[in-house]
Every structure is written in structure tokens, then in C-alpha cells.
N, C-alpha and C positions, 0 to 999 in steps of 0.2 A: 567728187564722189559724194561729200556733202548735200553739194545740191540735189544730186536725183535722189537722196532719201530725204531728204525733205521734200520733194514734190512726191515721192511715196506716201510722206505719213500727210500732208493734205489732202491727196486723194484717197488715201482710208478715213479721213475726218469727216473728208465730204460726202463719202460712201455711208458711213455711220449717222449723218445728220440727217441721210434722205432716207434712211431704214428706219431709222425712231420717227420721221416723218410719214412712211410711208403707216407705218402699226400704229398710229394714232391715227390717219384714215380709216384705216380698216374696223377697228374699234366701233367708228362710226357710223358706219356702214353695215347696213342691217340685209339680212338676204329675208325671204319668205318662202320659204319649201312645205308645198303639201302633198298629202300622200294619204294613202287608201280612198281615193277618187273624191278628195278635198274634205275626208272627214278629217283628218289629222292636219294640225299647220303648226310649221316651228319658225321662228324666226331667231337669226342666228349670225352673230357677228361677222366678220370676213375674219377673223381672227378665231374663232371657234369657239364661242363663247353662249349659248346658247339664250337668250332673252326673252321666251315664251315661250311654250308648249299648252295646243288649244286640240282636247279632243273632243270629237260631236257627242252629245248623249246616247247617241243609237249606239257608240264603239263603247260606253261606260258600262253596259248592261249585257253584252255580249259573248261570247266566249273569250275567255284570258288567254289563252293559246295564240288565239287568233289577233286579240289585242297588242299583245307583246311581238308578233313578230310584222304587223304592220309598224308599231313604233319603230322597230331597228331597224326597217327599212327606210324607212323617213329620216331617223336619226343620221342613218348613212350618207343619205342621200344630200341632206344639209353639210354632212362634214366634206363633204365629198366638191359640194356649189363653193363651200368657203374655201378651200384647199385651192381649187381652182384659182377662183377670184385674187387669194393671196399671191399666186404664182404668178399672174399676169402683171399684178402691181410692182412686184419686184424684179420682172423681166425689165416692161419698162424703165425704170430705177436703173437698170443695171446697163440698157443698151445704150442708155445715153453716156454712163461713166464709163465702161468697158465695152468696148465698138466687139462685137461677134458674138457679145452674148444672147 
């Protein structure tokens, strides 16, 4: 009995070591999403962390309305490429340690 909980808690070690491995990639791991037809550009972690926001001068001087809801749409749009991104990394991660995931 012993032994399959110890081959339990190694295989949550080892699950544990490749999830802190895997969010240190992602960390580094920079996406580039733009948006309102490349005046807006964000680049943004795979972890969701946002690391630039570059808007054109044409959108600086323009309607605020129309400023603001081009940003949330970009802003989504990046959280949306990292959300992804993190999901694939941790599928991987997981199909190798738990076979059907």
C-alpha cells in the first residue's frame, strides 16, 4: 500500500516540478497582439502579464469612446492568445504525465 502512495506523491512532485517549469516559460514568453488595424500593439506575457502597451498618435488625439473600446478589445484579445498559449503548455505537461489528458 505503501508503495503506490509513494509512487502517488512522486508523481504529484513530478507534476509540480514541470508546472513551476512550465510558468517560468511562459513568463518568458512574450506574445504581440494588435489591434484597431495595428494602431494598438500589446505585448503580453503567456502568463498574463502585460509588458507594453504602444498606441499610434492618430488614436491619442481621437475620440476617447472610440479609444477605449479599441483598447478592450485588444486587451481581450491578448488575454485571450495568452490563455490559450498557457493551455497548450500545460496540456502538453500533462499528456505526458497523465496518458488521456
Amino acid at each position: 500500500m505503501l508503495g503506490k502512495f509513494g509512487d502517488m506523491m512522486g508523481k504529484l512532485q513530478e507534476m509540480k516540478k514541470k508546472a513551476d517549469e512550465i510558468k517560468l516559460k511562459l513568463d518568458d514568453t512574450i506574445l504581440k497582439i494588435d489591434g484597431a488595424g495595428g494602431d494598438i500593439i500589446i505585448e503580453i506575457t503567456g502568463n498574463k502579464k502585460v509588458k507594453s502597451l504602444v498606441i499610434a498618435s492618430g488614436l491619442q488625439h481621437g475620440d476617447k469612446e472610440e479609444l477605449e473600446e479599441q483598447l478592450t478589445v485588444t486587451l481581450n484579445k491578448a488575454i485571450q492568445a495568452a490563455d490559450k498559449l498557457n493551455e497548450e503548455e500545460m496540456k502538453k505537461a500533462a499528456g505526458g504525465m497523465l496518458p488521456g489528458m
